[in-house]
C-alpha positions as CSV (number, residue, x, y, z in Angstrom):
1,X,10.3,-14.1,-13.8
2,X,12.7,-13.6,-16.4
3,X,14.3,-10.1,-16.6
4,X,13.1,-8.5,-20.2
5,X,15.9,-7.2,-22.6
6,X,16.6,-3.1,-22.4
7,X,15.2,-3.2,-26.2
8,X,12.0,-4.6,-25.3
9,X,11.7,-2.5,-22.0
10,X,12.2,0.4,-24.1
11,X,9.7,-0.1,-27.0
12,X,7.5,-1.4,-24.2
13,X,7.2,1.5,-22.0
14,X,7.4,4.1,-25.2
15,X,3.8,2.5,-26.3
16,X,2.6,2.1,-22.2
17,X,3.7,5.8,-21.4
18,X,1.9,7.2,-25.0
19,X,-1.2,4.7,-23.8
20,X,-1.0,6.5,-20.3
21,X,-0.8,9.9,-21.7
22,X,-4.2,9.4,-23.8
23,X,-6.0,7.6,-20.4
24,X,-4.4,10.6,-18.5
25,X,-5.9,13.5,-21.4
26,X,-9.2,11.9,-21.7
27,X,-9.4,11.5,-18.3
28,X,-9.3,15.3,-17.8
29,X,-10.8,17.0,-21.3
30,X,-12.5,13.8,-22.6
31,X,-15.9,15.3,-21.7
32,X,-15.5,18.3,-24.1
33,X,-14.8,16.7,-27.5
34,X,-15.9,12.7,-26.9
35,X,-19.1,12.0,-28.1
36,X,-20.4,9.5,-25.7
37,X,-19.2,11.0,-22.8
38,X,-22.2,12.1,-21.0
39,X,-20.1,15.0,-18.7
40,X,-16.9,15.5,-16.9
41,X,-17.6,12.6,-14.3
42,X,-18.3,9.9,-16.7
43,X,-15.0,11.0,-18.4
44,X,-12.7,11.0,-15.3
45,X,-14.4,7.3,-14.5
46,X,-13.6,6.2,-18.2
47,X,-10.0,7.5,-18.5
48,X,-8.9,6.4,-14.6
49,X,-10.8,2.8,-15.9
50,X,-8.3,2.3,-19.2
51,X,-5.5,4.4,-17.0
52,X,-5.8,1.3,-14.0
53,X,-6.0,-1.4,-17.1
54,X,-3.1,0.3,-19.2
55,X,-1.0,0.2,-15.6
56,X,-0.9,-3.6,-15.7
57,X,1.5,-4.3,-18.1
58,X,3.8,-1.6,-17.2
59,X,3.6,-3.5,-13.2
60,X,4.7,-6.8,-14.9
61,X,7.4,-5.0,-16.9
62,X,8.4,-3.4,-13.9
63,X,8.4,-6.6,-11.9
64,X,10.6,-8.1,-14.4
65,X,13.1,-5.6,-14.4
66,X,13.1,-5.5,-10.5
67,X,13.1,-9.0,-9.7
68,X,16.9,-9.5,-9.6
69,X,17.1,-6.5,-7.0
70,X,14.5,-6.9,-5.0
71,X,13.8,-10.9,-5.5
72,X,12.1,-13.6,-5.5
73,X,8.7,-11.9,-4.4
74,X,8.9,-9.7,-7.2
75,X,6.5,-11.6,-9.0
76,X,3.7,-11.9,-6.4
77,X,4.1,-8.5,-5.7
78,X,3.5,-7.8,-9.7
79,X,0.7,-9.8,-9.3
80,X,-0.9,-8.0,-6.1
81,X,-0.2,-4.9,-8.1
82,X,-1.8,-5.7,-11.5
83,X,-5.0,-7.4,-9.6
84,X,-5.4,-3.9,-7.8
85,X,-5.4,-2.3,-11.4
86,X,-7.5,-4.8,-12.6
87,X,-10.0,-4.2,-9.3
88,X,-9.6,-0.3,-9.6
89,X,-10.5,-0.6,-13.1
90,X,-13.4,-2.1,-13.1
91,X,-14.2,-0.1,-10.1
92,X,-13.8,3.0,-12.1
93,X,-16.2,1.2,-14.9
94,X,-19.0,1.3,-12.6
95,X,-18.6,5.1,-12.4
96,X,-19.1,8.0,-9.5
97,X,-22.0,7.1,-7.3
98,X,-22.4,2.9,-7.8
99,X,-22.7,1.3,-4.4
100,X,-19.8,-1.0,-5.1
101,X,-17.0,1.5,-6.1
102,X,-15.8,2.6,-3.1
103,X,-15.7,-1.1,-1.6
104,X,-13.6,-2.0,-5.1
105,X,-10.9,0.9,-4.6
106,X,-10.5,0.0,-1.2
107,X,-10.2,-4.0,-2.2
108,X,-7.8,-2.4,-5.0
109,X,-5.8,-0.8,-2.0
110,X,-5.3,-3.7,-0.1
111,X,-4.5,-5.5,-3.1
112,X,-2.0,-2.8,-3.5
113,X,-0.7,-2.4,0.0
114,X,0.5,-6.1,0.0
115,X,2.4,-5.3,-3.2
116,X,4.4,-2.9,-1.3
117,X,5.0,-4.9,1.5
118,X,5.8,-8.6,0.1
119,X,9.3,-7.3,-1.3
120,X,10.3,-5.7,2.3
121,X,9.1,-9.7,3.7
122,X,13.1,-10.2,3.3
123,X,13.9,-7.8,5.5
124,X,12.3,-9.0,8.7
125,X,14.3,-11.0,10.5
126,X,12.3,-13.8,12.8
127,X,11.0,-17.4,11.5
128,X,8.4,-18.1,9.0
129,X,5.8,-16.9,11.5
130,X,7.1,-14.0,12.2
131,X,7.6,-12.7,8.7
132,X,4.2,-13.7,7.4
133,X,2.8,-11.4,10.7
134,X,4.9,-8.6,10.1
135,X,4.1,-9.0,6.3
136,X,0.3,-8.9,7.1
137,X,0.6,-5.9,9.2
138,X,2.7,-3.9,6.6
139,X,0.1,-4.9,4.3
140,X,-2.5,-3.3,6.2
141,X,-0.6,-0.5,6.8
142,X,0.5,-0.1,3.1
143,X,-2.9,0.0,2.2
144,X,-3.4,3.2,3.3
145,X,-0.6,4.5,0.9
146,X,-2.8,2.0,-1.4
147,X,-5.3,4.5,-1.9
148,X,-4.3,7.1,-3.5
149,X,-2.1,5.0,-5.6
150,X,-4.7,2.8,-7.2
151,X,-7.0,6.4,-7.5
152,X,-4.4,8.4,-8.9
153,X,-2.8,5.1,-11.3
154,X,-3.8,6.4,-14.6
155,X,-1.9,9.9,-13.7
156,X,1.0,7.9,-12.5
157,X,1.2,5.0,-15.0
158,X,2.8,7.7,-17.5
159,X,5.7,8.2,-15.0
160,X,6.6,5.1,-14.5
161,X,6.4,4.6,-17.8
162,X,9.0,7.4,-18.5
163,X,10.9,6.0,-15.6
164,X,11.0,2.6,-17.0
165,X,12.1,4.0,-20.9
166,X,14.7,6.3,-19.4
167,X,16.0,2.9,-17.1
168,X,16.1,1.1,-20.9
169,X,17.8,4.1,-22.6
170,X,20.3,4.5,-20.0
171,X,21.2,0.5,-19.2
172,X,22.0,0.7,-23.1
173,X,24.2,3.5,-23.3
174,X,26.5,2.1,-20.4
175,X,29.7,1.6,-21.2
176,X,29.7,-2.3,-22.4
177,X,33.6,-3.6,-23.1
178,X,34.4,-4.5,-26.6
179,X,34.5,-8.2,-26.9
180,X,36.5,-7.8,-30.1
181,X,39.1,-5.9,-28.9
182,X,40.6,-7.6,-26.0
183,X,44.7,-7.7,-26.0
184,X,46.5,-10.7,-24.3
């Protein structure tokens, strides 16, 4: 994974954290001024739904700008992530009450919880075995945290979002030495 340019980041996250505003807004009032929206439920299900989908390419941009810290699982684990986005979305499509939603958020949670886990893999000190057993079981583990993050992703795709602009805005404005100007 190559890490992205702070320009790019930037624009990137300013049109993912408006996107996540709107999924985040409709999510909560879409009911009382969307027309097809049949009541308050239907428009929770269809604003966490784009929310989930609008999180994946912040998790890729995200994994890009992490991968030299935490890395070379970085990607994997933006993978993991963005498939649990992609799973609570669809999960969220089906709407409140569908046999198979629950199932698909807690798929989306494992999914999730391995995300968390694979970067902290480097950590664990042991052989191959040992690491891909401790990895599983963090995984597990993690999947608890899982759920409320792939529930609650189209309220917290905005902050990351915010998170990942101020990163861009703030990696720019560091003090960079003037090529041109260098004395012998």
């Amino acid at each position: 994974m190559v890490a992205p340019n702070r320009r790019g980041v930037g624009a990137a996250a300013l049109a993912l954290l408006v996107m996540g505003l709107a999924c985040a807004v409709f999510a909560v009032t879409g009911s009382t001024w969307a027309h097809g929206v049949t009541n308050s439920t239907h428009a929770m299900n269809l604003g966490l739904a784009y929310g989930a989908f609008a999180a994946i390419p912040l998790l890729v941009l995200a994994g890009g700008v992490l991968a030299p810290r935490l890395g070379p699982t970085t990607p994997w684990a933006a993978l993991l992530s963005s498939a649990a986005m992609a799973v609570e979305g669809f999960a969220q499509l089906l709407g409140a009450g569908h046999p198979s939603q629950w199932p698909a958020t807690l798929v989306a949670a494992l999914l999730m919880g391995f995300a968390i886990a694979l970067p902290l893999g480097r950590l664990v000190i042991g052989g191959r075995f040992t690491r891909i057993a401790v990895v599983t079981l963090m995984g597990l583990a993690a999947s608890t945290v899982g759920i409320p993050l792939v529930a609650m992703s189209a309220f917290l795709a905005p902050v990351g979002s915010a998170l990942l602009l101020i990163w861009a805005w703030r990696s720019g404005n560091a003090r960079q030495p003037d090529a041109g100007n260098v004395s012998a």
